[in-house]
PAVO-352943 format. One line per 2 residues: number of its first residue (from 1); their letters; for each residue x negated, y, z of N, C-alpha, C. Coordinates in Angstrom, 1 decimal. Layout:
BEGIN
NUM) a) X:Y:Z:X:Y:Z:X:Y:Z; ... .
***
This chain:
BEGIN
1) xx) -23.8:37.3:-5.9:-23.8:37.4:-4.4:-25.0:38.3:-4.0; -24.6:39.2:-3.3:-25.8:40.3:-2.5:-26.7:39.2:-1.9 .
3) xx) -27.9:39.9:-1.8:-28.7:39.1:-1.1:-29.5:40.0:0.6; -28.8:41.4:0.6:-28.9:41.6:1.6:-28.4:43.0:1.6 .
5) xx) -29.0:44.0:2.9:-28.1:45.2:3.1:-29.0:46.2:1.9; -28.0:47.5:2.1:-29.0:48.5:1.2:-30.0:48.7:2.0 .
7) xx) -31.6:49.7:1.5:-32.7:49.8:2.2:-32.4:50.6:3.0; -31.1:51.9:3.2:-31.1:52.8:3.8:-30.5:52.4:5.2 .
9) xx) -29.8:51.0:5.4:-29.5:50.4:6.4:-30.7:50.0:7.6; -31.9:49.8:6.8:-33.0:49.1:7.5:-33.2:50.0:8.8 .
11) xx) -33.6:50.0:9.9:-34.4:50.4:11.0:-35.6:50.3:11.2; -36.3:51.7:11.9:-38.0:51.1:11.9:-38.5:52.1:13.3 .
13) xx) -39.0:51.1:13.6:-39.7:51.8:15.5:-40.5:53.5:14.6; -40.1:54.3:15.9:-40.2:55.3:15.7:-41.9:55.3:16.7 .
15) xx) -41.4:54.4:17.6:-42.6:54.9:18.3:-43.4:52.8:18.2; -43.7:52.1:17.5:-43.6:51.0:17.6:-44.6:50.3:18.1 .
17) xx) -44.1:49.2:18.8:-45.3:48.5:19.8:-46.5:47.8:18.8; -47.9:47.4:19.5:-48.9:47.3:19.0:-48.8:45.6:19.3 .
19) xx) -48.0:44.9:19.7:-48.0:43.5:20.0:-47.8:42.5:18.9; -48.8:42.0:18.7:-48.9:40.9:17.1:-47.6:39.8:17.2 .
21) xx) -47.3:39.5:18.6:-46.1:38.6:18.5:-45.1:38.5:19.8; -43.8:38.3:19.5:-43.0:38.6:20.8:-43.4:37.6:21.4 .
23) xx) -43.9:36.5:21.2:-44.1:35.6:22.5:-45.5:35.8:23.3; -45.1:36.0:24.9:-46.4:36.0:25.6:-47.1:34.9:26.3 .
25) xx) -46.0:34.0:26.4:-46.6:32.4:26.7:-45.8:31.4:26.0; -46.5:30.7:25.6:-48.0:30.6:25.1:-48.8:31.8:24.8 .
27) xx) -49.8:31.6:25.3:-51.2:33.0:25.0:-51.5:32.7:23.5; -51.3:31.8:22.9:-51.5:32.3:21.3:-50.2:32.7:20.5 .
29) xx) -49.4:32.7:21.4:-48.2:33.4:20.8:-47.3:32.8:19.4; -47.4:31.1:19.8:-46.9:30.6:18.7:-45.4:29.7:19.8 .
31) xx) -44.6:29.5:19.0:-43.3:29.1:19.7:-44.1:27.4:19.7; -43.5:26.9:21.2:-44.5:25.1:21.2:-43.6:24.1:20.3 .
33) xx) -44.6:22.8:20.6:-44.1:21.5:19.3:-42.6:21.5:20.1; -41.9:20.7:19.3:-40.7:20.3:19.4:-40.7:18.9:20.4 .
35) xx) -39.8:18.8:20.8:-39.7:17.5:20.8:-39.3:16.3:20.3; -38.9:15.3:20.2:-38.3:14.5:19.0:-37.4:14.6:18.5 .
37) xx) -36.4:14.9:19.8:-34.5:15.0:19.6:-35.2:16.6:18.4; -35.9:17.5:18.9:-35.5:18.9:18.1:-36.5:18.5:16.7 .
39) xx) -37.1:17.7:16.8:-37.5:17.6:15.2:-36.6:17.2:14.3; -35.7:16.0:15.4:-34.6:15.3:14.0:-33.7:16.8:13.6 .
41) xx) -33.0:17.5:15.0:-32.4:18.5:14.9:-32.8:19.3:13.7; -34.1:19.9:13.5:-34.7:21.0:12.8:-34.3:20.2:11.2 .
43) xx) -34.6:18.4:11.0:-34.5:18.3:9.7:-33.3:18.2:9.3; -32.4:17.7:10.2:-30.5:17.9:9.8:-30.9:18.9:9.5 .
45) xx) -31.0:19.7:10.1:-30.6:21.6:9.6:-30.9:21.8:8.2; -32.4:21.7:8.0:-32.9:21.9:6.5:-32.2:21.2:5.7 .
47) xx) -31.8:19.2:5.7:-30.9:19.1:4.9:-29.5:19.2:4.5; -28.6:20.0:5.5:-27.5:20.4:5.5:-27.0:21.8:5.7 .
49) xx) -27.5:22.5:6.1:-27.1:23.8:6.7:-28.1:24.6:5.4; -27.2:24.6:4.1:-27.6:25.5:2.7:-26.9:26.7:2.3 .
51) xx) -25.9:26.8:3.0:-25.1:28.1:3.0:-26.0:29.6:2.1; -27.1:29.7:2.9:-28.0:30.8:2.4:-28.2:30.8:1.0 .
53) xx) -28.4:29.4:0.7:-28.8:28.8:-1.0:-30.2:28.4:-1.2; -30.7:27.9:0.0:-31.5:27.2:0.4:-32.2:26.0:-0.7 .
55) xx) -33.3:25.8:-1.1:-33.0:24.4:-2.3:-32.7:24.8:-3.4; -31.4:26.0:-3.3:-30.8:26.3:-5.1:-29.4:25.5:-4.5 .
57) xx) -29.6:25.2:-3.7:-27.5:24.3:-3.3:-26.8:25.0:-2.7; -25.3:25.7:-3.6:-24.5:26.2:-2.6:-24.0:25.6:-1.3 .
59) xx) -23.4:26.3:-0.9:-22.5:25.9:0.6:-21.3:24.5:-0.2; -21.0:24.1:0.5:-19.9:23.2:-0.2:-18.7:23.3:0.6 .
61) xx) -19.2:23.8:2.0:-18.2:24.1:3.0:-18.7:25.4:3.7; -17.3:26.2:4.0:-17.9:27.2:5.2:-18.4:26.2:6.1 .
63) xx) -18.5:25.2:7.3:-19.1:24.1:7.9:-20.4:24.7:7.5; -21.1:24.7:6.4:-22.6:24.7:6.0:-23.4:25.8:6.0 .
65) xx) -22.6:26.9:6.5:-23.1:28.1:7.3:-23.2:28.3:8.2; -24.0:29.6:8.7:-24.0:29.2:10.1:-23.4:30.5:10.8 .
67) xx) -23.6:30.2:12.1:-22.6:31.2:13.1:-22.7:32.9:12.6; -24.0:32.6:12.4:-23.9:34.3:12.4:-23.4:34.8:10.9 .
69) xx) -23.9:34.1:9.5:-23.2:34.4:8.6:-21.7:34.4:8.6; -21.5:33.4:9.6:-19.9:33.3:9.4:-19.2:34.5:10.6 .
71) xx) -20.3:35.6:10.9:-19.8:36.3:11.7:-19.6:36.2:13.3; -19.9:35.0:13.7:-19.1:34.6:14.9:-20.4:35.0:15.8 .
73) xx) -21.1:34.5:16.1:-22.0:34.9:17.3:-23.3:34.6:16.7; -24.5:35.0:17.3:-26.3:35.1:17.3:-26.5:34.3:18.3 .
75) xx) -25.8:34.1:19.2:-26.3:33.6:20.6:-27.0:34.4:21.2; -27.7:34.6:22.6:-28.2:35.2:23.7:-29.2:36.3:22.9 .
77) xx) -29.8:35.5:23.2:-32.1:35.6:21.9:-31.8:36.4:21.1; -31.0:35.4:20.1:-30.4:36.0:18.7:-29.4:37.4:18.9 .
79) xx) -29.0:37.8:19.6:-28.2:39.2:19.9:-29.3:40.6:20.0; -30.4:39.8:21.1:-31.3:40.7:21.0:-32.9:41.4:20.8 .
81) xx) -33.1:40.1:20.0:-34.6:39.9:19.3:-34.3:40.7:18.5; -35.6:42.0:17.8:-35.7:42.9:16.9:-35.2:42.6:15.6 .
83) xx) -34.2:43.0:14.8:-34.1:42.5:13.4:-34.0:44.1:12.7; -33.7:43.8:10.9:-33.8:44.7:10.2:-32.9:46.0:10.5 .
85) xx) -31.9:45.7:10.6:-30.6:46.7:11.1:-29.5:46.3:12.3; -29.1:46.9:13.1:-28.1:46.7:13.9:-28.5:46.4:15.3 .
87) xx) -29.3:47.0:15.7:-30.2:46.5:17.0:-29.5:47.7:18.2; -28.7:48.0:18.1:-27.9:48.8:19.4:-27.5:48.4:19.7 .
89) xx) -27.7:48.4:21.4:-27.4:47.6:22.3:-26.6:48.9:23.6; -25.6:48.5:24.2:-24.9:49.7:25.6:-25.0:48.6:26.6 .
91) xx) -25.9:49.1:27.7:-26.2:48.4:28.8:-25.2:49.6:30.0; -24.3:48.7:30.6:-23.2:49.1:31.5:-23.2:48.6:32.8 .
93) xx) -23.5:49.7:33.9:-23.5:48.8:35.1:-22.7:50.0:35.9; -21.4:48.9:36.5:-20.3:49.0:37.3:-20.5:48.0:38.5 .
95) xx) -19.4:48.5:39.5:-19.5:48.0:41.0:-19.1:46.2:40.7; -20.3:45.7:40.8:-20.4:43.7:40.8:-20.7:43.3:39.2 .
97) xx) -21.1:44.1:38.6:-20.8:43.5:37.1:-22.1:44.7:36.2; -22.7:43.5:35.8:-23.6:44.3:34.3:-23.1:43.9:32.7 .
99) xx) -22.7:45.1:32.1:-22.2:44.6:30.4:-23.2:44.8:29.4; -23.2:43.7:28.7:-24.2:44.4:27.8:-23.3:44.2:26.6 .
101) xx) -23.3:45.3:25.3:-22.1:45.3:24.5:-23.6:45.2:23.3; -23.6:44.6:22.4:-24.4:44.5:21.3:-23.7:45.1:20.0 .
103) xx) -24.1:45.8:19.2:-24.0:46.4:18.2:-23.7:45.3:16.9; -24.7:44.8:16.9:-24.3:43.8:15.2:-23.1:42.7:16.4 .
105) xx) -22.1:41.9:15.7:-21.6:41.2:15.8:-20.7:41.9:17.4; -20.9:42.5:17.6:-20.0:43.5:18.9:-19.6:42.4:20.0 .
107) xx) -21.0:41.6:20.2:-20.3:40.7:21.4:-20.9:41.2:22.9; -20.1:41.1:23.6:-20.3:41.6:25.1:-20.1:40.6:25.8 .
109) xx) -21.4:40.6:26.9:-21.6:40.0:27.9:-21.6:40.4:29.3; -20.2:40.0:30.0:-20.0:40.6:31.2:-20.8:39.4:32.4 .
111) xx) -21.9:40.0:33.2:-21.7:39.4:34.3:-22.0:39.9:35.7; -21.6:38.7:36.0:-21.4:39.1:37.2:-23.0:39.2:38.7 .
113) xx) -22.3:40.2:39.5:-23.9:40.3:40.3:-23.5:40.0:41.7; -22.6:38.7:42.1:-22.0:38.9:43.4:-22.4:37.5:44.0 .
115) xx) -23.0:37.2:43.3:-24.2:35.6:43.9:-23.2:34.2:43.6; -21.8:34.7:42.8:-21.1:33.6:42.7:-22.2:32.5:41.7 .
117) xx) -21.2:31.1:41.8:-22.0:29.8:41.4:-21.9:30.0:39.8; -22.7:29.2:39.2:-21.9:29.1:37.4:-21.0:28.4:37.5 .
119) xx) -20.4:28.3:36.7:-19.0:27.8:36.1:-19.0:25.8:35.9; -18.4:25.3:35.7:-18.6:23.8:36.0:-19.5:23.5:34.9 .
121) xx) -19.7:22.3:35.1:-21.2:21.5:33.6:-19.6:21.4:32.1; -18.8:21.6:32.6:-18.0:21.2:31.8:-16.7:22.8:30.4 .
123) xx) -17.4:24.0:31.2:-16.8:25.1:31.0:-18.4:25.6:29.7; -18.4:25.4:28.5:-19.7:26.5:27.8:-19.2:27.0:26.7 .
125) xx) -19.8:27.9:26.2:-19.6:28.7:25.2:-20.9:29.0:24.8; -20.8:30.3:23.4:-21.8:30.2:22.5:-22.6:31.0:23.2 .
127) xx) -22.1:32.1:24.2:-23.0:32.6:24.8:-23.7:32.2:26.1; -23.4:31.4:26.7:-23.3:30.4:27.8:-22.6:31.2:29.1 .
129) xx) -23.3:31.2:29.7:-22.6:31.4:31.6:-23.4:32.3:32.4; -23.4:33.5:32.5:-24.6:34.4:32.9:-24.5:35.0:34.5 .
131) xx) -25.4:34.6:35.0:-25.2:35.5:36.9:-26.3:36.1:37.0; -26.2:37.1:37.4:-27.7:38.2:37.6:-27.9:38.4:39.0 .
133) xx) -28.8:38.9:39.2:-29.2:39.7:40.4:-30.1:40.5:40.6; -30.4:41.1:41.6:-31.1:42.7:41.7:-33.0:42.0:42.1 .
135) xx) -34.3:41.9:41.5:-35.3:41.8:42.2:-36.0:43.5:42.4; -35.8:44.2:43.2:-36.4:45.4:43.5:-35.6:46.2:42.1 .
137) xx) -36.8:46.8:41.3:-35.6:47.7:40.3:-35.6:46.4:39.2; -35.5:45.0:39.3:-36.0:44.5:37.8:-34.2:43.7:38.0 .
139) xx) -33.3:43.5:37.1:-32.6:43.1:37.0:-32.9:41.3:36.1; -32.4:40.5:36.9:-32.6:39.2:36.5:-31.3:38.1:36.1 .
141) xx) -31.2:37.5:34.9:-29.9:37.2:34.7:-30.6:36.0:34.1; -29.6:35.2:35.1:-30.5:33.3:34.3:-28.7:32.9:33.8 .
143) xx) -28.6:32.7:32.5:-27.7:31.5:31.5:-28.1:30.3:31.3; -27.2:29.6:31.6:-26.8:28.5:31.6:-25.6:27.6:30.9 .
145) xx) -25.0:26.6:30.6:-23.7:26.4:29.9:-23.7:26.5:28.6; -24.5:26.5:27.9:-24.3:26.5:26.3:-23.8:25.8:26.0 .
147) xx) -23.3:26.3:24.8:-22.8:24.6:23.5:-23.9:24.2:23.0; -23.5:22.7:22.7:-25.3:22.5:22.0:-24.9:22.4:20.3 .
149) xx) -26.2:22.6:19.7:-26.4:23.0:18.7:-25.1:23.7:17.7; -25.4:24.9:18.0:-24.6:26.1:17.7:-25.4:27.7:16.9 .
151) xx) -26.3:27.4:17.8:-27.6:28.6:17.4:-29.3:28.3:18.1; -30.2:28.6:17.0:-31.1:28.6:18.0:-31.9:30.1:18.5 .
153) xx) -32.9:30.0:18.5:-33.5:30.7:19.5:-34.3:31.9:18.6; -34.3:32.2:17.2:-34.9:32.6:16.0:-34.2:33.9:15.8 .
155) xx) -34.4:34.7:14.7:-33.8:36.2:14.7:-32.4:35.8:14.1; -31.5:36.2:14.8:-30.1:36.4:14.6:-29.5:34.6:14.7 .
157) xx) -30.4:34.0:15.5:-29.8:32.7:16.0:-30.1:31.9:15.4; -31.4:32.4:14.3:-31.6:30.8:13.5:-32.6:30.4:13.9 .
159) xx) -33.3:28.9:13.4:-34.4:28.4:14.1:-33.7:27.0:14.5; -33.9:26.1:15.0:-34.1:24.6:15.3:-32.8:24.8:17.0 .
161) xx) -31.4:24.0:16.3:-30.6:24.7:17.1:-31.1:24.0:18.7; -30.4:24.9:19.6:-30.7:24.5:21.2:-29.9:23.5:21.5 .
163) xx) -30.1:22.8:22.8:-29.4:21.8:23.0:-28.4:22.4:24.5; -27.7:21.6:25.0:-26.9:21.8:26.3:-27.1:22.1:27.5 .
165) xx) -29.1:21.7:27.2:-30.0:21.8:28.3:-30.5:23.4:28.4; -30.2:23.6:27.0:-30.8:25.2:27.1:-30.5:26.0:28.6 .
167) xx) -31.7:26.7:29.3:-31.2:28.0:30.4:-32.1:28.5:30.0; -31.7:30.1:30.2:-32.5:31.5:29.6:-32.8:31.8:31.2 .
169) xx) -33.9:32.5:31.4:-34.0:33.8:32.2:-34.5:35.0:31.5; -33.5:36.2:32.1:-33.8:37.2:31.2:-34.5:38.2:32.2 .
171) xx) -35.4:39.1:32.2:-35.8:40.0:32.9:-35.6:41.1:32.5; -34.9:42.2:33.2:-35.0:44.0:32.6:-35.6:44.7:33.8 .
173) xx) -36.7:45.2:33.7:-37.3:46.2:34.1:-37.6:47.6:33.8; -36.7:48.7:33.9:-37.1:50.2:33.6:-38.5:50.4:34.0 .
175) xx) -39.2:50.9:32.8:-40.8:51.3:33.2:-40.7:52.9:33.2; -39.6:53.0:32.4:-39.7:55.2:32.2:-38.2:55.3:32.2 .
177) xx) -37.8:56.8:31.7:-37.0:57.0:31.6:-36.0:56.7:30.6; -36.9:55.8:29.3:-36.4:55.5:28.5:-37.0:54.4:28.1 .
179) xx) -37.7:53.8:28.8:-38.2:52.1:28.6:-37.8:51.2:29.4; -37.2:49.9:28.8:-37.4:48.6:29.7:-37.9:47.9:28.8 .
181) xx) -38.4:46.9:30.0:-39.6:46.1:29.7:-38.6:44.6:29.4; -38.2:44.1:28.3:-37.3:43.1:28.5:-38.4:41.4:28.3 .
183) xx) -38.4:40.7:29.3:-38.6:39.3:28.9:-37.5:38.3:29.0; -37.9:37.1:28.3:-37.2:36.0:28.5:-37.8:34.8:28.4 .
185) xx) -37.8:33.8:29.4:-38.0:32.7:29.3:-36.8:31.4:29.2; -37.1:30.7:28.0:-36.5:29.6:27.3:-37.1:28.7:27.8 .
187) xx) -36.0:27.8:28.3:-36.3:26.0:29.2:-35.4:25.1:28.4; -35.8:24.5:27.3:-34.9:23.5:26.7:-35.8:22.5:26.5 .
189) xx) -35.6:21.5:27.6:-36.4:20.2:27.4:-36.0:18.9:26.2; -34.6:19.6:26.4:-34.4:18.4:24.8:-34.9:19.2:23.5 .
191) xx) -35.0:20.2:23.5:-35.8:20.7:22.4:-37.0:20.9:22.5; -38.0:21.1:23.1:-39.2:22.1:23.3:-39.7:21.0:24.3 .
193) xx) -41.1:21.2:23.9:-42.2:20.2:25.0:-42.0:21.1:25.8; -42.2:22.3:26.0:-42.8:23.3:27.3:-41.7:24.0:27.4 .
195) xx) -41.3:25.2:27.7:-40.6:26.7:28.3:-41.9:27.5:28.0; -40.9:28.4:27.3:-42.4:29.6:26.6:-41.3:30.9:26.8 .
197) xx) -42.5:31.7:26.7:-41.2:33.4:26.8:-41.8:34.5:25.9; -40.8:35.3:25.7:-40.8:36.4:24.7:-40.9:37.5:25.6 .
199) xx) -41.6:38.6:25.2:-41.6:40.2:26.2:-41.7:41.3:24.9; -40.9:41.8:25.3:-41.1:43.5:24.1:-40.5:44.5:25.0 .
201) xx) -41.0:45.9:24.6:-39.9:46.8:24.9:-38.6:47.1:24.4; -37.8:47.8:25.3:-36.3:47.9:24.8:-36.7:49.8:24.6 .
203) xx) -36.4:50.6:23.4:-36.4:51.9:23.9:-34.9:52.9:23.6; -35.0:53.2:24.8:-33.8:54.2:24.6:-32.8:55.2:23.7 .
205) xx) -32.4:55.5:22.7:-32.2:56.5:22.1:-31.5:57.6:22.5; -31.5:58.4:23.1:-30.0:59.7:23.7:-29.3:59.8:22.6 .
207) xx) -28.7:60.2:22.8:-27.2:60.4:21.7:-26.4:59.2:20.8; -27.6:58.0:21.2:-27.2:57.3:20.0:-25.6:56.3:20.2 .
209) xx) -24.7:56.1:19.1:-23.8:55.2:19.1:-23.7:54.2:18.4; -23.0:53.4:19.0:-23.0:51.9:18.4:-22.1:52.1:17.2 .
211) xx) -22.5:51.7:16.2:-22.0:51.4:15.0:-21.1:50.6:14.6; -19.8:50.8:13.8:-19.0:49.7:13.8:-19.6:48.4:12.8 .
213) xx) -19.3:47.3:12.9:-20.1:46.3:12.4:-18.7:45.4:12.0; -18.4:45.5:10.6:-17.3:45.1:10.0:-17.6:43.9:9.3 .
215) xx) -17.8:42.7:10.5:-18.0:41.3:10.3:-17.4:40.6:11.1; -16.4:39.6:10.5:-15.6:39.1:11.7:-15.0:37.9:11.0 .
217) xx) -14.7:36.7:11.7:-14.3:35.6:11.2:-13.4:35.5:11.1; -13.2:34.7:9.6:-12.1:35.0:8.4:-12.2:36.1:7.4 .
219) xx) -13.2:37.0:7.4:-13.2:37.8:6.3:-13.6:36.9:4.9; -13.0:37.9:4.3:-12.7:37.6:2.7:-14.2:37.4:1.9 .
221) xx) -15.4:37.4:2.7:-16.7:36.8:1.8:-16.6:35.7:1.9; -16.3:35.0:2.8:-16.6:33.1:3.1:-15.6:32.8:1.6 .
223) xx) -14.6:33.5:1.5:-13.7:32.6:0.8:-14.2:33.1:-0.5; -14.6:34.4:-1.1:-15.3:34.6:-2.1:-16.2:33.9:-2.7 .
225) xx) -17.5:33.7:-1.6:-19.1:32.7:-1.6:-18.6:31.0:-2.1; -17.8:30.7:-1.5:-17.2:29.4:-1.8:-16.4:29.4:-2.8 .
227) xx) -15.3:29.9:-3.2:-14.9:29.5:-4.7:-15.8:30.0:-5.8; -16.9:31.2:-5.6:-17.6:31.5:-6.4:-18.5:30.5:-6.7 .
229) xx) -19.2:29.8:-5.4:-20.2:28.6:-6.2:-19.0:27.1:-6.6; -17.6:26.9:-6.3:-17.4:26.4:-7.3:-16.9:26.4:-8.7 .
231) xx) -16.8:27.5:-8.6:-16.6:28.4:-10.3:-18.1:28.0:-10.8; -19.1:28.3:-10.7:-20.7:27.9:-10.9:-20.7:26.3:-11.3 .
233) xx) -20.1:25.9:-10.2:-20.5:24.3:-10.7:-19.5:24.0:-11.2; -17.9:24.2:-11.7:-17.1:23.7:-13.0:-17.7:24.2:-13.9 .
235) xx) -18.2:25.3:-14.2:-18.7:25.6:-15.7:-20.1:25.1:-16.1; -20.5:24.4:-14.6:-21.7:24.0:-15.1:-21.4:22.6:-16.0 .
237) xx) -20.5:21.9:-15.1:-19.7:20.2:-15.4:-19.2:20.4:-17.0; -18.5:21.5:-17.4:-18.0:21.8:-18.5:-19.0:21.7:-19.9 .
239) xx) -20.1:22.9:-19.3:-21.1:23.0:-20.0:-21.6:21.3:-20.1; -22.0:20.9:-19.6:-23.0:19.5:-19.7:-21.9:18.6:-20.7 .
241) xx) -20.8:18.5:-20.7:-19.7:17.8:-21.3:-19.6:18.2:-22.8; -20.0:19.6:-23.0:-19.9:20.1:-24.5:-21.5:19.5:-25.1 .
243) xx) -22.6:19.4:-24.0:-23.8:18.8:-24.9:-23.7:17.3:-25.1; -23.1:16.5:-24.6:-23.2:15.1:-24.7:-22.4:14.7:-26.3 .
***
């Protein structure tokens, strides 16, 4: 099993920020304690969610992967916190509506700018429920409606999953002609003692296009990764049977 992309895939800031950590509050820039519900949460995780091979334990079920290996979504955060490759993002603004189309995992987020309400406590998804609005030039979009524990708040959706309480506020502010200033603050009181927020720049590229990203659920690695590690562990059974 690969254990990751080739080097020539990797990405690296051409012009790159001098900031020791995305988070700006807390002022020491460390993500806050958990709460109890998110500490039990964090240790399920560690002892079930081995997909990676975590321990040295295969997956035993696709179940024991997680969203993004299995292709399906990063969540909000995870779409657009800095990772190794795939960080193209198309920001689209039409009459009542901003899109944002993400590059890895091609998920787009349409919402809406027309002051309507969110969707019922009973309507969530992995990306939740997004309404924006105009503050001067800073565009502000608060989500709401998650599913709970599906992804958390970490690069590419991993980290200690969120709960149902999770709401994001996201802030985009153009500083140049090719800068926004993106923050976000995270409010999950069943996870997180406090609400802490992340700030980095977003920078523009001209010419650049979103790349196809040929990951999608039901491709033929889940079913490879899984009979592979039980091919591993019959011949392991086999082997131990010929030493006895």
């Amino acid at each position: 099993m690969g254990t990751g992309p080739p080097g020539h895939w990797g990405e690296r800031a051409r012009r790159p920020s001098k900031q020791t950590s995305l988070i700006v509050d807390p002022p020491d820039g460390r993500i806050p304690a958990l709460t109890s519900e998110g500490q039990k949460k964090q240790a399920d995780v560690a002892a079930t969610r081995v997909g990676a091979g975590a321990g040295g334990r295969p997956a035993a079920s696709w179940e024991d992967f997680t969203y993004y290996i299995r292709c399906i979504t990063r969540g909000v955060t995870g779409s657009i916190f800095p990772v190794i490759y795939g960080n193209g993002a198309q920001i689209v603004q039409s009459p009542g509506y901003v899109t944002i189309l993400h590059e890895m995992v091609h998920e787009a987020r349409i919402i809406p700018l027309d002051g309507r309400p969110h969707a019922g406590p009973n309507i969530r998804t992995y990306m939740g429920d997004s309404r924006g609005h105009w503050e001067g030039n800073t565009l502000v979009i608060e989500t709401t409606n998650f599913l709970a524990d599906k992804t958390g708040i970490g690069l590419n959706g991993g980290g200690t999953p969120t709960s149902d309480a999770l709401r994001l506020v996201e802030r985009y502010t153009r500083t140049d002609a090719n800068t926004i200033n993106y923050e976000v603050t995270i409010d999950d009181p069943k996870t997180y003692t406090r609400p802490w927020k992340v700030a980095f720049p977003i920078t523009q590229e001209p010419g650049y296009s979103l790349f196809e990203y040929a990951c999608h659920e039901g491709n033929y690695a889940m079913v490879d990764m899984l009979s592979g590690a039980r091919a591993e562990e019959k011949a392991a059974e086999e082997a131990a049977k010929q030493k006895k």
